[in-house]
PDBQT receptor file of N, H, CA, C and O in Angstrom, charges set to zero:
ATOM      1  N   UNK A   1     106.307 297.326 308.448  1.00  0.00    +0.000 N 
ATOM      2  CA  UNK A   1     104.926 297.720 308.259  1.00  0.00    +0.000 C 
ATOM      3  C   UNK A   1     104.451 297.374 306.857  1.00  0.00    +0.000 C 
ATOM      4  O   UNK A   1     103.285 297.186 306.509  1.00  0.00    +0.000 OA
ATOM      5  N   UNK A   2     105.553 297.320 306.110  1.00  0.00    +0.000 N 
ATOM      6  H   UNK A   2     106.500 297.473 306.393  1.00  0.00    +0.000 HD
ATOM      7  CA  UNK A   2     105.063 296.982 304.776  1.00  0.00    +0.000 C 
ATOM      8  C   UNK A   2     103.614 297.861 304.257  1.00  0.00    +0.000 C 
ATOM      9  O   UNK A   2     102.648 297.204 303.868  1.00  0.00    +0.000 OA
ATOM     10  N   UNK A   3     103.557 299.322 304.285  1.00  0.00    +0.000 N 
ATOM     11  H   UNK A   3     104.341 299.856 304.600  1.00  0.00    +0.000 HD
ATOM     12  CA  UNK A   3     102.756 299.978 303.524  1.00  0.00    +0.000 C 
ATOM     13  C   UNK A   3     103.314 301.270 303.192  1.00  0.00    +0.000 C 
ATOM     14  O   UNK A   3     104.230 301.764 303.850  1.00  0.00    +0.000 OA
ATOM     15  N   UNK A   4     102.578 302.057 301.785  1.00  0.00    +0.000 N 
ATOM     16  H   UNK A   4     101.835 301.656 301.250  1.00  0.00    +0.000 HD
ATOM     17  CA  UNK A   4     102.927 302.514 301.156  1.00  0.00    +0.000 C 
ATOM     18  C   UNK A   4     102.924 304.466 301.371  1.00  0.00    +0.000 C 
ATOM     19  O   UNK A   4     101.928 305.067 300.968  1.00  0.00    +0.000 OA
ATOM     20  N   UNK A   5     103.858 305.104 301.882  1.00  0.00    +0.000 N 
ATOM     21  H   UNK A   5     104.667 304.616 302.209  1.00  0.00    +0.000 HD
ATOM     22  CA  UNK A   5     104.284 306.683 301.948  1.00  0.00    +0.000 C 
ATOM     23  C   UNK A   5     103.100 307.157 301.324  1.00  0.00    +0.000 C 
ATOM     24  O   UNK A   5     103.288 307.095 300.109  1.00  0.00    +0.000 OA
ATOM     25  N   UNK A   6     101.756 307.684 301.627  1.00  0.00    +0.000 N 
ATOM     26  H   UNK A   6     101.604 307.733 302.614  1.00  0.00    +0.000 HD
ATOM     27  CA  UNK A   6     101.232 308.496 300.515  1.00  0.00    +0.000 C 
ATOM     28  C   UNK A   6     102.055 309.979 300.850  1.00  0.00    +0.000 C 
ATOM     29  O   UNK A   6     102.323 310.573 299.805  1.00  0.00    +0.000 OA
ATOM     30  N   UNK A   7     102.569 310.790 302.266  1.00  0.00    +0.000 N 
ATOM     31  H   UNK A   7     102.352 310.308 303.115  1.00  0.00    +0.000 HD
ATOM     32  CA  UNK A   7     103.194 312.001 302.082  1.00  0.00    +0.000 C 
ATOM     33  C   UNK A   7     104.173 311.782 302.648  1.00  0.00    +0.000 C 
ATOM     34  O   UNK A   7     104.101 311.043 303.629  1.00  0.00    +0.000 OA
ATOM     35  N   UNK A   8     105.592 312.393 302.210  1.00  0.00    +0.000 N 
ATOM     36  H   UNK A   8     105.650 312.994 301.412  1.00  0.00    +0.000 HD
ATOM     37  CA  UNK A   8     106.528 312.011 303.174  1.00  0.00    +0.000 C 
ATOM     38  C   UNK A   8     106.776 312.889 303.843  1.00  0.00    +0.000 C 
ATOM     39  O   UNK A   8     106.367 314.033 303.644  1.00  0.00    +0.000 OA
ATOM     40  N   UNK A   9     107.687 312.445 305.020  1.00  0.00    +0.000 N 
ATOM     41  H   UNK A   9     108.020 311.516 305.181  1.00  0.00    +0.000 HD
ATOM     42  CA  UNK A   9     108.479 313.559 306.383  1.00  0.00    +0.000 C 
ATOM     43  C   UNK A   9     108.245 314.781 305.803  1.00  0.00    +0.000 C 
ATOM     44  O   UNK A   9     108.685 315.169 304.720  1.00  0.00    +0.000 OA
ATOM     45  N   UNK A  10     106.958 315.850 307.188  1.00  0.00    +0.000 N 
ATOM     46  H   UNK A  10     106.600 315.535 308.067  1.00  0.00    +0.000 HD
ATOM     47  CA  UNK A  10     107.120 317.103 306.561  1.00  0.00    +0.000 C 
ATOM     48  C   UNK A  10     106.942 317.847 308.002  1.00  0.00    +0.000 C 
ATOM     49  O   UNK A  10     106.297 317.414 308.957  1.00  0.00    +0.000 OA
ATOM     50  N   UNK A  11     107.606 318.968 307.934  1.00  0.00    +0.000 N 
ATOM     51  H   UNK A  11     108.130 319.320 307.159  1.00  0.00    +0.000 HD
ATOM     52  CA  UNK A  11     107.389 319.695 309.350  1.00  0.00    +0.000 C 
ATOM     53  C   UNK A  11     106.031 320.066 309.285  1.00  0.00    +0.000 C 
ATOM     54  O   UNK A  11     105.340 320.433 308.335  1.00  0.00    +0.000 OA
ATOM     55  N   UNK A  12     105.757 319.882 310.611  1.00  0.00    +0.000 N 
ATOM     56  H   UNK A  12     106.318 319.584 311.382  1.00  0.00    +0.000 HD
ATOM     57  CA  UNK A  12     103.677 320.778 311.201  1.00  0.00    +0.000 C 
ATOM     58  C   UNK A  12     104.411 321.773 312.299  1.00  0.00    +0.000 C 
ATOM     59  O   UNK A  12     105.342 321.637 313.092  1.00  0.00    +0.000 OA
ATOM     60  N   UNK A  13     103.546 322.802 311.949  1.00  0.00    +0.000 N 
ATOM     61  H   UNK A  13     102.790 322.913 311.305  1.00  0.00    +0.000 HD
ATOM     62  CA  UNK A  13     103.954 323.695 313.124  1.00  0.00    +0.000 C 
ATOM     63  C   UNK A  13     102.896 324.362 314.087  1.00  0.00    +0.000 C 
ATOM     64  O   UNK A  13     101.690 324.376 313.844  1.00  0.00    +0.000 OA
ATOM     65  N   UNK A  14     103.488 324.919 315.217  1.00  0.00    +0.000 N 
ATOM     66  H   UNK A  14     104.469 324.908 315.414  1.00  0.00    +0.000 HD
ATOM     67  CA  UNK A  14     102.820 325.519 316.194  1.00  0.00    +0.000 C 
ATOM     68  C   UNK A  14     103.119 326.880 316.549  1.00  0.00    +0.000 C 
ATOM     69  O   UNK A  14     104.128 327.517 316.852  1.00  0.00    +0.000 OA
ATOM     70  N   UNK A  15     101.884 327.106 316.405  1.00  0.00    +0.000 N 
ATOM     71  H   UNK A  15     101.064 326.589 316.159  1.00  0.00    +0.000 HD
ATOM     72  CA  UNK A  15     101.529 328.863 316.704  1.00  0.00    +0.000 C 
ATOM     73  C   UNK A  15     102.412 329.508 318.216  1.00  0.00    +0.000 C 
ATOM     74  O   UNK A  15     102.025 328.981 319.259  1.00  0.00    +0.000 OA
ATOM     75  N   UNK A  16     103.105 330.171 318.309  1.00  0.00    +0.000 N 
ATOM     76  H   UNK A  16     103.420 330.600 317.462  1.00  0.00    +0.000 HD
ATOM     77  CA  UNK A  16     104.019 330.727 318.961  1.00  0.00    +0.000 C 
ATOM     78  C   UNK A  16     103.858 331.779 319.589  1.00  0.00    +0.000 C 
ATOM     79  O   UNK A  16     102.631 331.858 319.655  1.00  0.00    +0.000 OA
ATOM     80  N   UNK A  17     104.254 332.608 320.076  1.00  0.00    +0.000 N 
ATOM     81  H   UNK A  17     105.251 332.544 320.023  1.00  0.00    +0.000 HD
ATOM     82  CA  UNK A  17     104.280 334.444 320.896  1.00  0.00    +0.000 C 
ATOM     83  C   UNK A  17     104.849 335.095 319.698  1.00  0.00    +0.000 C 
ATOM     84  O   UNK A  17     104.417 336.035 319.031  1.00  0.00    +0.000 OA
ATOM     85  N   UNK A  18     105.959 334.351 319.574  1.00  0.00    +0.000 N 
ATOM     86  H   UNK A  18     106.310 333.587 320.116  1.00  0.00    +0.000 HD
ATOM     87  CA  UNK A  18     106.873 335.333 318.327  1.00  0.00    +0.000 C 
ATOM     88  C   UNK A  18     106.645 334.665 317.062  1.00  0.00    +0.000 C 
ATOM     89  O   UNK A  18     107.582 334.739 316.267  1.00  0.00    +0.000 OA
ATOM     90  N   UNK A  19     105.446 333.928 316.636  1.00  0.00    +0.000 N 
ATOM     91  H   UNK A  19     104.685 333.869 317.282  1.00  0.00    +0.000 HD
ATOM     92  CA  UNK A  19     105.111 333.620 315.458  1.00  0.00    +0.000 C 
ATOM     93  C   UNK A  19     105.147 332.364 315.469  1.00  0.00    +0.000 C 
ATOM     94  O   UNK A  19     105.431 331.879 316.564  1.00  0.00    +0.000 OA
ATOM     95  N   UNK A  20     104.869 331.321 314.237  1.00  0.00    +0.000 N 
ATOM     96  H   UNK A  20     104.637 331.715 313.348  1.00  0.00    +0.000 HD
ATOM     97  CA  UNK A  20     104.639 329.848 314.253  1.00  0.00    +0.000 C 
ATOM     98  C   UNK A  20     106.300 329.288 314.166  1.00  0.00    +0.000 C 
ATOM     99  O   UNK A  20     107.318 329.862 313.779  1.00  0.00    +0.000 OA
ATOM    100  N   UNK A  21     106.050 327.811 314.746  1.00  0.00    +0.000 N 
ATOM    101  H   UNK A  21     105.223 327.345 315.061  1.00  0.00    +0.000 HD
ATOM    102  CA  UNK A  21     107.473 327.189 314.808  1.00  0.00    +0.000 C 
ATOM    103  C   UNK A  21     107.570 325.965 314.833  1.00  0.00    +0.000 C 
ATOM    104  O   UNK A  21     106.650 325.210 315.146  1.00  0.00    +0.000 OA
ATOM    105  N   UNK A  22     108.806 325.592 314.473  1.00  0.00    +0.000 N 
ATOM    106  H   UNK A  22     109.553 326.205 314.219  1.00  0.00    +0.000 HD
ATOM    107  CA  UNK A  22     108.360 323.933 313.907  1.00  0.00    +0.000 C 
ATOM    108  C   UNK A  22     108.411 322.859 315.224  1.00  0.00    +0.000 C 
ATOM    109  O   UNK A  22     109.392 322.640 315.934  1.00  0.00    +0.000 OA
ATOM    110  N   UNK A  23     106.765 322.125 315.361  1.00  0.00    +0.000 N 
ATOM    111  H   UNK A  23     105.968 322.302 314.785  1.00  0.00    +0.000 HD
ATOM    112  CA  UNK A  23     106.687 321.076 316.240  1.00  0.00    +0.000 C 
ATOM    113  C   UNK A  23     107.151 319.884 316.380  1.00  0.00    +0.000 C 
ATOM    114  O   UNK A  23     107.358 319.315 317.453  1.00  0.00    +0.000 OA
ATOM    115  N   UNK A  24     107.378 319.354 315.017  1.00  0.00    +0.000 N 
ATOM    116  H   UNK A  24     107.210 319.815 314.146  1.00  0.00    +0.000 HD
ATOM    117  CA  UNK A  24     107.833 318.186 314.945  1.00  0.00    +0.000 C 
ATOM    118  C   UNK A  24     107.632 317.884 313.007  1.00  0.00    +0.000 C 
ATOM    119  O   UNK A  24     107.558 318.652 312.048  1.00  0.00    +0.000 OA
ATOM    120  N   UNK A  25     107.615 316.941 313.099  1.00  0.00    +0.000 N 
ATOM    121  H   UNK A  25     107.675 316.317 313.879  1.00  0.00    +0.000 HD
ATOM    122  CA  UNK A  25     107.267 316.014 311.681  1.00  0.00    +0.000 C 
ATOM    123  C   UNK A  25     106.289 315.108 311.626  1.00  0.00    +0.000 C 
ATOM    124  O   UNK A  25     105.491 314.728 312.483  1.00  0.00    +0.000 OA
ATOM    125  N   UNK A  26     106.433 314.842 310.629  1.00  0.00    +0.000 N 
ATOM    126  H   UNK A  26     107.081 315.150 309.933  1.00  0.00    +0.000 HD
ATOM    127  CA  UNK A  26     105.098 314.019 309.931  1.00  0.00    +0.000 C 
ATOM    128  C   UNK A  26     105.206 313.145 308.904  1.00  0.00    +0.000 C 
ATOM    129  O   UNK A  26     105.730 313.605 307.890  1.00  0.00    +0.000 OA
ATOM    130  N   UNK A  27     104.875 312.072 308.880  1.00  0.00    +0.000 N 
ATOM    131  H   UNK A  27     104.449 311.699 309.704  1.00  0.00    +0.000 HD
ATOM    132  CA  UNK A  27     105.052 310.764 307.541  1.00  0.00    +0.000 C 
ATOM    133  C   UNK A  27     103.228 310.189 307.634  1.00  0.00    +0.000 C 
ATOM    134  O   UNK A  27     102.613 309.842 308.643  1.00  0.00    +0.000 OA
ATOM    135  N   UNK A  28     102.888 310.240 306.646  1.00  0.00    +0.000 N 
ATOM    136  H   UNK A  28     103.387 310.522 305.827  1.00  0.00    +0.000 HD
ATOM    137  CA  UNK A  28     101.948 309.547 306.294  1.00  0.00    +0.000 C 
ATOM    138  C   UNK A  28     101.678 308.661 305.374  1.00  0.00    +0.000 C 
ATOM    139  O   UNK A  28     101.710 309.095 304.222  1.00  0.00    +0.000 OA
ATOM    140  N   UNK A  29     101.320 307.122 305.569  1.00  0.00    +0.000 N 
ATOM    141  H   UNK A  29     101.293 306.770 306.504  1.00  0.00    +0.000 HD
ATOM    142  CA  UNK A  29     101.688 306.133 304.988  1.00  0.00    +0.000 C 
ATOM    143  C   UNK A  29      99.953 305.653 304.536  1.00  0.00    +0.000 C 
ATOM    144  O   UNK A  29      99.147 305.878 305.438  1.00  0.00    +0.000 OA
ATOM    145  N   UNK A  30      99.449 305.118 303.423  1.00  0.00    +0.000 N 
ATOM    146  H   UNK A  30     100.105 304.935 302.690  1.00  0.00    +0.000 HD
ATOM    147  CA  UNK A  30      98.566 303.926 303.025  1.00  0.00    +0.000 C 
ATOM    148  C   UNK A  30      97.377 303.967 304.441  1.00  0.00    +0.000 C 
ATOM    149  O   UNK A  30      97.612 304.750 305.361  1.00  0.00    +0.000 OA
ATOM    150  N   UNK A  31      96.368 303.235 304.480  1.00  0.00    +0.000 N 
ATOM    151  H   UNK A  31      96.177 302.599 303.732  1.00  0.00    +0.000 HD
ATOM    152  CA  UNK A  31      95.615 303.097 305.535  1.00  0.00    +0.000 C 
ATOM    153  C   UNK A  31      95.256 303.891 306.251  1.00  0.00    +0.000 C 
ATOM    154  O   UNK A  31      94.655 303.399 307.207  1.00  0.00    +0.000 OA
ATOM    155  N   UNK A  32      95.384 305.747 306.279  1.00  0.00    +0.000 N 
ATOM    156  H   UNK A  32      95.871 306.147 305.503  1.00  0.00    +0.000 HD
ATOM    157  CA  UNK A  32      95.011 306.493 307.574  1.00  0.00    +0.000 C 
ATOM    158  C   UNK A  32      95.654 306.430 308.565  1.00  0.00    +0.000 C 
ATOM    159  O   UNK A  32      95.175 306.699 309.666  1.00  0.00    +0.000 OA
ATOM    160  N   UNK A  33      97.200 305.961 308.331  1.00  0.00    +0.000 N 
ATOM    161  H   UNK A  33      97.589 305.741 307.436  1.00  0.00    +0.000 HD
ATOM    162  CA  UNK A  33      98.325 305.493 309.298  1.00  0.00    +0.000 C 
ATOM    163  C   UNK A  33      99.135 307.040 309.394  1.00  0.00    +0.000 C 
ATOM    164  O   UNK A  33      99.295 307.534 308.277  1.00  0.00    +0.000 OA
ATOM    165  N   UNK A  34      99.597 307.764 310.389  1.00  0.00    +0.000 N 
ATOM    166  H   UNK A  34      99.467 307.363 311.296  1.00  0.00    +0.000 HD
ATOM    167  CA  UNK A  34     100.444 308.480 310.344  1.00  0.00    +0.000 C 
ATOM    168  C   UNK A  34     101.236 308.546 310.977  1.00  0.00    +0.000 C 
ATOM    169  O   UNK A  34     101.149 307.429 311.486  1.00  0.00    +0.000 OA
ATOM    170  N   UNK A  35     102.444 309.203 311.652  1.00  0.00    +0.000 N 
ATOM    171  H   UNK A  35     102.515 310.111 311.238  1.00  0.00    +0.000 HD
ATOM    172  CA  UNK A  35     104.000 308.924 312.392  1.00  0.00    +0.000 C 
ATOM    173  C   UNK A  35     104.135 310.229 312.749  1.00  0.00    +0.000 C 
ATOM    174  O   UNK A  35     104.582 311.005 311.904  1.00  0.00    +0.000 OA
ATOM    175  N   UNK A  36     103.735 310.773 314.210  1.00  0.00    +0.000 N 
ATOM    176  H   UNK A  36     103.372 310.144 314.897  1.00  0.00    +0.000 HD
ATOM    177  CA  UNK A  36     104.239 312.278 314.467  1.00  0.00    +0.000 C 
ATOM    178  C   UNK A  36     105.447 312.213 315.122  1.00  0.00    +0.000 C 
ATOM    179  O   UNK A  36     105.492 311.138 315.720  1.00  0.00    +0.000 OA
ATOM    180  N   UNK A  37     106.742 313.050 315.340  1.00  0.00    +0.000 N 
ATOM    181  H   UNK A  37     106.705 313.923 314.855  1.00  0.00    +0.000 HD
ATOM    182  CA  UNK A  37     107.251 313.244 316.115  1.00  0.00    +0.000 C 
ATOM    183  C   UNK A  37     107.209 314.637 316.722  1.00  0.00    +0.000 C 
ATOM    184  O   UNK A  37     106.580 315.529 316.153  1.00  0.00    +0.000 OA
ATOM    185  N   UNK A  38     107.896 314.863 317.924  1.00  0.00    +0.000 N 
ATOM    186  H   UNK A  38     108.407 314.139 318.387  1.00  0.00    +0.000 HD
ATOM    187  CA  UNK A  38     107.697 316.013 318.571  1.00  0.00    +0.000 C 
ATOM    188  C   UNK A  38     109.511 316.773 318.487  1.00  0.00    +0.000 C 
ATOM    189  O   UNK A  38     110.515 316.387 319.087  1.00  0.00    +0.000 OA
ATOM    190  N   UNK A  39     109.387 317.699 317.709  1.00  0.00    +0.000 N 
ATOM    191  H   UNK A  39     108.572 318.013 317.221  1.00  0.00    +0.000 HD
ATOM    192  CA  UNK A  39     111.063 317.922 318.120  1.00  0.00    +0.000 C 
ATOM    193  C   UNK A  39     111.711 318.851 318.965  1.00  0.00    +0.000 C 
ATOM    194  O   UNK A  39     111.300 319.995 319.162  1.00  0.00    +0.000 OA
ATOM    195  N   UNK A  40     112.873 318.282 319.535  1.00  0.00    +0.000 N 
ATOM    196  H   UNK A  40     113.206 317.352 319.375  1.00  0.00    +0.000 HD
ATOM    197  CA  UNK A  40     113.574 318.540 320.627  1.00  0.00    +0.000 C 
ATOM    198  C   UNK A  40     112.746 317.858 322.013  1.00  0.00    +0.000 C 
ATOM    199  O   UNK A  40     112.832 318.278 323.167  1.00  0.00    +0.000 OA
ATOM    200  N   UNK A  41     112.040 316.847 321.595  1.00  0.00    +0.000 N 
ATOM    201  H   UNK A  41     111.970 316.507 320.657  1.00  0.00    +0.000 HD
ATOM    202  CA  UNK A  41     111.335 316.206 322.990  1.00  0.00    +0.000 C 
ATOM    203  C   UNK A  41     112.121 314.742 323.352  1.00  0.00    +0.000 C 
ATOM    204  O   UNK A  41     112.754 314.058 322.548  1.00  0.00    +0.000 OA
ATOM    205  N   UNK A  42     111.925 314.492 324.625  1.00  0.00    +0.000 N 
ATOM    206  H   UNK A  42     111.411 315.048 325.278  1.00  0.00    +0.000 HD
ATOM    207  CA  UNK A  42     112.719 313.569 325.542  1.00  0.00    +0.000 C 
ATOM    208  C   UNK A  42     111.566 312.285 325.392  1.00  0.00    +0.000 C 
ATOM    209  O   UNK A  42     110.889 312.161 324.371  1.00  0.00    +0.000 OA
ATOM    210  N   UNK A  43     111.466 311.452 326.448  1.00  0.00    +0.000 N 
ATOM    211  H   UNK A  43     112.015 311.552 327.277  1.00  0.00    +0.000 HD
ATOM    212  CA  UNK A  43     110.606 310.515 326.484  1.00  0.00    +0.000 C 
ATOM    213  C   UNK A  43     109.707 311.354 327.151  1.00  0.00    +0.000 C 
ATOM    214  O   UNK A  43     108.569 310.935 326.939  1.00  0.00    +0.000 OA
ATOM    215  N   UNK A  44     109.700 312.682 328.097  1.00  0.00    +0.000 N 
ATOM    216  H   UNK A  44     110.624 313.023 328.269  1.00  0.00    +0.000 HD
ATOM    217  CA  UNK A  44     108.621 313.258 328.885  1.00  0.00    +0.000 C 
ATOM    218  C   UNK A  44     108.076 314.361 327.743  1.00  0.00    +0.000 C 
ATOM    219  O   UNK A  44     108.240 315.572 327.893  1.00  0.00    +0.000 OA
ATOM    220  N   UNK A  45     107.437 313.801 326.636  1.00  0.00    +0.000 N 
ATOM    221  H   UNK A  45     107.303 312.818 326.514  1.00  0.00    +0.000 HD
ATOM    222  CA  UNK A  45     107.309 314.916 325.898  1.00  0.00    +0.000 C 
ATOM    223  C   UNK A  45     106.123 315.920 326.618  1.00  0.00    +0.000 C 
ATOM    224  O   UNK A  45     106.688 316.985 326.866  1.00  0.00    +0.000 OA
ATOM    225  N   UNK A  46     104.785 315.974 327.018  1.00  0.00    +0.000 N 
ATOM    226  H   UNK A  46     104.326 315.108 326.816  1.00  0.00    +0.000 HD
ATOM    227  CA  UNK A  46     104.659 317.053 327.301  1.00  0.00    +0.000 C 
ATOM    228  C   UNK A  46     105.234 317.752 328.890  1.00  0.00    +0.000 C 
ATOM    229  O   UNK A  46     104.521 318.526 329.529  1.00  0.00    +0.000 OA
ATOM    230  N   UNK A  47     106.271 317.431 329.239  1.00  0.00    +0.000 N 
ATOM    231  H   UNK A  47     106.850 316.802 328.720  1.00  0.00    +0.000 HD
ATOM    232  CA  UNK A  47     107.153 318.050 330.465  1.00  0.00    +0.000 C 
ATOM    233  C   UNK A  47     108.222 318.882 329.638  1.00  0.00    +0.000 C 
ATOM    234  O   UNK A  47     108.503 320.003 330.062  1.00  0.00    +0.000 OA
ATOM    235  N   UNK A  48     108.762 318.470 328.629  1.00  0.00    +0.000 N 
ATOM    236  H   UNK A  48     108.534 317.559 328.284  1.00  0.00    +0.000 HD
ATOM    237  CA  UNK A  48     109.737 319.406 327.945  1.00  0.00    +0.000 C 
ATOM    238  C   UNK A  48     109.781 320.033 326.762  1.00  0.00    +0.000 C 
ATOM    239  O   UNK A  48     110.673 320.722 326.266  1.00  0.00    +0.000 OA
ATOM    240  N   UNK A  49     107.995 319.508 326.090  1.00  0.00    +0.000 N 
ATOM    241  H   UNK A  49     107.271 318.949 326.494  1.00  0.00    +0.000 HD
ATOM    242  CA  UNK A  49     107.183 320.399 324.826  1.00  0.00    +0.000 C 
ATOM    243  C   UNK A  49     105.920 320.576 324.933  1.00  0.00    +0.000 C 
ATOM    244  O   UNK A  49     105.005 319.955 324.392  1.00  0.00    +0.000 OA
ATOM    245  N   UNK A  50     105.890 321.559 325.741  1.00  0.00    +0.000 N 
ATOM    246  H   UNK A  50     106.633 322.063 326.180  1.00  0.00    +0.000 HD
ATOM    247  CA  UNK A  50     104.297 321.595 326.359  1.00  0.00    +0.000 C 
ATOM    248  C   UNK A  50     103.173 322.008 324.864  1.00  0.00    +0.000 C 
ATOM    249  O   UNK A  50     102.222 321.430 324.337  1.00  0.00    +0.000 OA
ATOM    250  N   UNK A  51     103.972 323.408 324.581  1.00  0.00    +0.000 N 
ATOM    251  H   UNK A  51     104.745 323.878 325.009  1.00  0.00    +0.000 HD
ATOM    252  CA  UNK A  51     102.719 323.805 323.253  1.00  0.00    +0.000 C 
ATOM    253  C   UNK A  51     102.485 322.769 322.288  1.00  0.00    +0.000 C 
ATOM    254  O   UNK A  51     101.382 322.335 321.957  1.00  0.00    +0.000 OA
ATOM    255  N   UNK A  52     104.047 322.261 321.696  1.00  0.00    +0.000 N 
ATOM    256  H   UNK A  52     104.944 322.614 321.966  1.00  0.00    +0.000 HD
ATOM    257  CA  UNK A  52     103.988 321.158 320.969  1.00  0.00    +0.000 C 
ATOM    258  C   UNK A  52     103.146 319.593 321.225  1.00  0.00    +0.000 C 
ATOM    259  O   UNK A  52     102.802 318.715 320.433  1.00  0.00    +0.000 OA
ATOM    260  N   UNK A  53     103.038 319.711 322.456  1.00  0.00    +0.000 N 
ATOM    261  H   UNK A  53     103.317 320.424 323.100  1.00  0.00    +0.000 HD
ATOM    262  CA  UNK A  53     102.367 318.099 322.932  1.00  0.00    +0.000 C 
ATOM    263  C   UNK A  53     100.583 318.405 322.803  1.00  0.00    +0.000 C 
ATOM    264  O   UNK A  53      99.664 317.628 322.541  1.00  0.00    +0.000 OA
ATOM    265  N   UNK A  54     100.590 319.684 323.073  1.00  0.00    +0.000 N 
ATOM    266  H   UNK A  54     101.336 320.314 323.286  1.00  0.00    +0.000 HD
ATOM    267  CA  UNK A  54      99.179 319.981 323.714  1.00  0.00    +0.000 C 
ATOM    268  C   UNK A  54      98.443 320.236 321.559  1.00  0.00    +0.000 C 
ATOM    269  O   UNK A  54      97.342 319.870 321.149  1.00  0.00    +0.000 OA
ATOM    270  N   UNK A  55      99.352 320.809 320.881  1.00  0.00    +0.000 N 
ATOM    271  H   UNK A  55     100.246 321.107 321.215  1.00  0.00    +0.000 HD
ATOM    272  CA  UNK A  55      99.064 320.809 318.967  1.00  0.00    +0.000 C 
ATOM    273  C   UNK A  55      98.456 319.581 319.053  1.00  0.00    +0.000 C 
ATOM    274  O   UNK A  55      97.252 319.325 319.060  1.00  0.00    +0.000 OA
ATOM    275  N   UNK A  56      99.875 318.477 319.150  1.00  0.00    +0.000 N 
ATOM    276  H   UNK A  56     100.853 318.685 319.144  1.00  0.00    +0.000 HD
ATOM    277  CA  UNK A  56      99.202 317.059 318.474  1.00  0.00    +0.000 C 
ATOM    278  C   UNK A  56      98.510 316.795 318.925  1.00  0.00    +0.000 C 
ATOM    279  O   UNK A  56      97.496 316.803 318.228  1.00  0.00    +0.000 OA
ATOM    280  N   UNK A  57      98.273 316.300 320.477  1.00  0.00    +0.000 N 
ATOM    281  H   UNK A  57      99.097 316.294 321.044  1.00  0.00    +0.000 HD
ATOM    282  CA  UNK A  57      96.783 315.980 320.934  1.00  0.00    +0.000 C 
ATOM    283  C   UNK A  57      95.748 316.641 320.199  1.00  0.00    +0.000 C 
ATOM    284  O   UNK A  57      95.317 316.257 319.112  1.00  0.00    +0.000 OA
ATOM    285  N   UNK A  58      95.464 317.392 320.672  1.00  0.00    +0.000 N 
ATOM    286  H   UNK A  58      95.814 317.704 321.555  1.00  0.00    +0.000 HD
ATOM    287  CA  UNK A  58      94.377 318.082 320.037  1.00  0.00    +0.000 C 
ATOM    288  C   UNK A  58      93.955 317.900 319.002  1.00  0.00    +0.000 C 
ATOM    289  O   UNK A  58      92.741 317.769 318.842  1.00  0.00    +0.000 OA
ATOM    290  N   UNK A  59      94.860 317.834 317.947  1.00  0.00    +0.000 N 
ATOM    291  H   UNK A  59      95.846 317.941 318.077  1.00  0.00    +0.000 HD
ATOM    292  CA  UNK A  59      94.689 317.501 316.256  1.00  0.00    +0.000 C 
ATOM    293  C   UNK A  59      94.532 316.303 315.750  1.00  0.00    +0.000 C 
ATOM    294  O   UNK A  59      94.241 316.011 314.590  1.00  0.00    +0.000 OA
ATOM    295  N   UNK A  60      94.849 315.213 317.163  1.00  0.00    +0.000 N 
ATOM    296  H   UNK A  60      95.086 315.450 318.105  1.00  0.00    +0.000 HD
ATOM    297  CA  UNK A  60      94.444 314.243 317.200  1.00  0.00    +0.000 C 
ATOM    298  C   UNK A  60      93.087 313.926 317.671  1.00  0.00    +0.000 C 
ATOM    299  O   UNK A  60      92.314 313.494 316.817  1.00  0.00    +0.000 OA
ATOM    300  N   UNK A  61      92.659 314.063 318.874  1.00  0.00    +0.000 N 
ATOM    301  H   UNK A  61      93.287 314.414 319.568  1.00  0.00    +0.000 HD
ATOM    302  CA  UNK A  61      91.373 313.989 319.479  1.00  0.00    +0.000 C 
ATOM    303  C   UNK A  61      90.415 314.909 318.431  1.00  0.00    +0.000 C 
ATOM    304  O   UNK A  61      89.599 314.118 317.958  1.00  0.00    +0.000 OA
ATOM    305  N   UNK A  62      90.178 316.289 317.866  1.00  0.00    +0.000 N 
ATOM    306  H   UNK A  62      90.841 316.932 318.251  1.00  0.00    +0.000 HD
ATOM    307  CA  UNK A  62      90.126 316.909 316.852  1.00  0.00    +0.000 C 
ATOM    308  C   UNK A  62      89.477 316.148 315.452  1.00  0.00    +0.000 C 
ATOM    309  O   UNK A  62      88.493 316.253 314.720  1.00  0.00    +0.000 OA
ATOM    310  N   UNK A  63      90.704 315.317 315.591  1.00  0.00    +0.000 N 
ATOM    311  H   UNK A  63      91.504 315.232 316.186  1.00  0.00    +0.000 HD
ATOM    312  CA  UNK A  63      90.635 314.396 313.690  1.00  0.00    +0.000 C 
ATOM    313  C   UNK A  63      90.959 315.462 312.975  1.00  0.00    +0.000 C 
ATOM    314  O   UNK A  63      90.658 315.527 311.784  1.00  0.00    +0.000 OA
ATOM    315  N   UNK A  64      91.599 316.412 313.591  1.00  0.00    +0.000 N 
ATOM    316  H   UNK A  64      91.844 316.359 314.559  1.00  0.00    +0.000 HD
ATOM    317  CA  UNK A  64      92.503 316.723 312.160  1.00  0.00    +0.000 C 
ATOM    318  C   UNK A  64      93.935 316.720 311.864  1.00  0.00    +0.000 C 
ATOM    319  O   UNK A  64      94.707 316.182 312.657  1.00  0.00    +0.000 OA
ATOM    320  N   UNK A  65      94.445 317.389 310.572  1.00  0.00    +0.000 N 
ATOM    321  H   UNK A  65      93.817 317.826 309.928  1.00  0.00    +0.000 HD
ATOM    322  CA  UNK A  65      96.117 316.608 310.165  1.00  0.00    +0.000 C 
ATOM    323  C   UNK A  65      96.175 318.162 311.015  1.00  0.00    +0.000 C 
ATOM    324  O   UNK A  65      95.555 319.188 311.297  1.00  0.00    +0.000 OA
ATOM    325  N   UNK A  66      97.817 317.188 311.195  1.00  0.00    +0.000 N 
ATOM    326  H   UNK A  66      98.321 316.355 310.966  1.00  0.00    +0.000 HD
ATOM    327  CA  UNK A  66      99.127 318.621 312.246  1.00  0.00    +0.000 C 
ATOM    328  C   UNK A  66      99.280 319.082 310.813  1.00  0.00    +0.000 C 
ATOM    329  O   UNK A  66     100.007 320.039 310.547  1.00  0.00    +0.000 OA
TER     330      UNK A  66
């Protein structure tokens, strides 16, 4: 990709029953480029991280940061 980390790998989290918990991570690079992952998710991420899938969307469609 050749561009430049403005934040590096940081957990975003999601609001929970028993309090907030970590969804995944986050890298944000140069350009308005960012890198979410979802953690503990498979290739079916919202089949096996539903709250977590349904955060990023949202915060995506949204425009705002996880």
């Amino acid at each position: 990709m050749n561009k430049t980390v403005t934040s590096p790998w940081a957990a975003w989290s999601v609001p929970g029953e028993t309090g907030p918990y970590v969804g995944g991570y986050l890298i944000s690079y140069e350009s308005n480029f960012h890198f979410a992952t979802v953690r503990g998710a498979g290739h079916m991420v919202p089949e096996t991280r539903a709250e977590a899938s349904l955060a990023m969307m949202s915060a995506f469609v949204l425009g705002k940061r996880l």
